[in-house]
C-alpha positions in Angstrom: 7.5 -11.7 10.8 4.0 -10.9 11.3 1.7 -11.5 8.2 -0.6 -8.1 7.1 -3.4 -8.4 5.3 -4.2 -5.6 2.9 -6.8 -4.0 0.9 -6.0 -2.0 -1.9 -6.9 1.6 -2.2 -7.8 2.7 -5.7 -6.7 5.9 -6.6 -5.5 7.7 -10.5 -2.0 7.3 -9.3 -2.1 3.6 -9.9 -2.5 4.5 -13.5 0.7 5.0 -13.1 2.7 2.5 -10.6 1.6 3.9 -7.6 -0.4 2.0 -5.5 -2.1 2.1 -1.8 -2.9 -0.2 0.5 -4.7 0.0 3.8 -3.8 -3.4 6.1 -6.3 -4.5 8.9 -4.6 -2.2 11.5 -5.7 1.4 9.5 -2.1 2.2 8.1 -1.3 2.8 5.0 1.4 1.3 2.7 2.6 2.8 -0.8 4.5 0.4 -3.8 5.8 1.9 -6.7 6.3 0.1 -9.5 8.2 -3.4 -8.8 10.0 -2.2 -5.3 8.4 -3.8 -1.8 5.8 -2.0 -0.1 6.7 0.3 2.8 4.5 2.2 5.5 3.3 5.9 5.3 1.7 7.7 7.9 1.1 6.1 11.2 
């Protein structure tokens, strides 16, 4: 499993639970709350 290493994205929706994150390769993750991150986008 390759590792990912990832920058998160402030935006209001992580006041609350939601949360971005941009890995070195421009995509974009989501996380909500306590549940694993998962891709968005391409």
């Amino acid at each position: 499993m390759p590792v990912y290493y990832m920058k998160e994205i402030w935006t209001p929706l992580k006041l609350v639970g939601i949360k971005f994150f941009k890995c070195e390769e421009n995509r974009l993750y989501i996380k909500f709350l306590q549940k694993p991150r998962r891709r968005i986008f391409n």
